[in-house]
C-alpha positions, 0 to 999 in steps of 0.5 A, a space after each residue: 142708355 138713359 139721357 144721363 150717359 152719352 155715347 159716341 163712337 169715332 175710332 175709340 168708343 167713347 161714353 160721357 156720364 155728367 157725374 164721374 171720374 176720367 181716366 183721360 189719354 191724350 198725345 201727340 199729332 205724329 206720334 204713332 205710325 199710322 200702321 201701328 194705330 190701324 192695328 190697334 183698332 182691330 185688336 179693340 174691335 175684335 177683343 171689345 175690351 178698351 182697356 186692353 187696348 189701351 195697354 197695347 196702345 200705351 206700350 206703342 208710345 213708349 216704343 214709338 220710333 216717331 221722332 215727335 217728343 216736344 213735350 220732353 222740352 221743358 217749357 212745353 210740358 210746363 205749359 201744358 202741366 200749368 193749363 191742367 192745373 189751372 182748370 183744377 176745381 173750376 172745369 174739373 176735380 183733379 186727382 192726378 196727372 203725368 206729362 210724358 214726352 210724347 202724351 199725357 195722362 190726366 184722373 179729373 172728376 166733372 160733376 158731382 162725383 163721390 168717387 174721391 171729394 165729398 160733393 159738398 167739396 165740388 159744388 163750386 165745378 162747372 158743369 162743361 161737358 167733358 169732351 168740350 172741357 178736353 177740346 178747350 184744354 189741347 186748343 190752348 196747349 196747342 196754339 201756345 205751343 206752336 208758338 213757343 216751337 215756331 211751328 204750324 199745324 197738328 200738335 195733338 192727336 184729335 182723339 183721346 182714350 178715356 175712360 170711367 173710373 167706377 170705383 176706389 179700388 180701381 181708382 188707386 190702381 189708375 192713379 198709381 199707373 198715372 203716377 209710376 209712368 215715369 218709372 216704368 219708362 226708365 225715366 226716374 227712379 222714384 215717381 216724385 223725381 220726375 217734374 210733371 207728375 202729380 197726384 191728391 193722393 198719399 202714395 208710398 
């Protein structure tokens, strides 16, 4: 491991590179039984493959029976659809993102990444450290959407899944996945109908 790549493990292994483009996930406090989420750990551990266990995870929060869904409320995931756009080509480089009921789907770059804008395009990007970029966007979302439900406590979960887009083929698949969440859910029937999706790119 070279001094460019930083690696730390919690539940979900994770590695930040300084120049690249995220796949990022991230949902609600609440929003799955803590059973389902321990079983979830021990199928990564045992496949040592994330992205399986991201597909298994995704699947979990489309059938969660938790009743924990504050982003289906129009204002909150306005507030949150604004805070990732505002971050847009200052903290990150945003390609896409979907706002479900209960998590949220995110493809930025950080740094001088090539993957999807020329690095002569993104020279004017800050040089956070991705998970510091993460902490400031749930802290805001967060405390503002307390306040908008008059609550307290844990709105998002602490820990997200991410994970490093290495190529454009994979790229188009990601940000297609992003974008058609809707769908797949039953939600909408064509992607552009649903409010909080977008995406940089043309898609048929």
């Amino acid at each position: 491991m070279t001094d460019e790549e930083r690696f730390h493990r919690r539940h979900l292994p994770h590695v930040y590179l300084p120049n690249a483009v995220y796949f990022i996930t991230f949902r609600l406090a609440g929003s799955l039984p803590q059973s389902v989420i321990g079983a979830l750990r021990e199928k990564v551990r045992l496949q040592k493959d994330s992205w399986i266990g991201f597909v298994d995870y995704e699947r979990a929060l489309e059938e969660s029976v938790c009743d924990v869904h504050w982003l289906s409320k129009e204002e909150i995931a306005d507030l949150v659809a604004e805070s990732i756009q505002y971050r847009d080509r200052v903290d990150y480089d945003l390609a896409a993102y979907c706002i479900m009921p209960n998590h949220v789907h995110m493809v930025i770059g950080v740094g001088e990444h090539e993957l999807f804008r020329p690095v002569g395009q993104i020279d004017n990007l800050s040089n956070k450290d991705i998970s510091k970029i993460m902490q400031s966007l749930k802290r805001y979302t967060a405390t503002r959407a307390n306040e908008i439900l008059h609550r307290i406590g844990a709105f998002w979960q602490d820990e997200s899944f991410d994970h490093i887009i290495r190529s454009e083929t994979e790229l188009d698949r990601i940000v297609k996945y992003v974008v058609y969440n809707p769908v797949k859910a039953g939600l909408v029937k064509e992607w552009r109908e649903w409010k909080w999706s977008y995406t940089i790119f043309d898609l048929e």
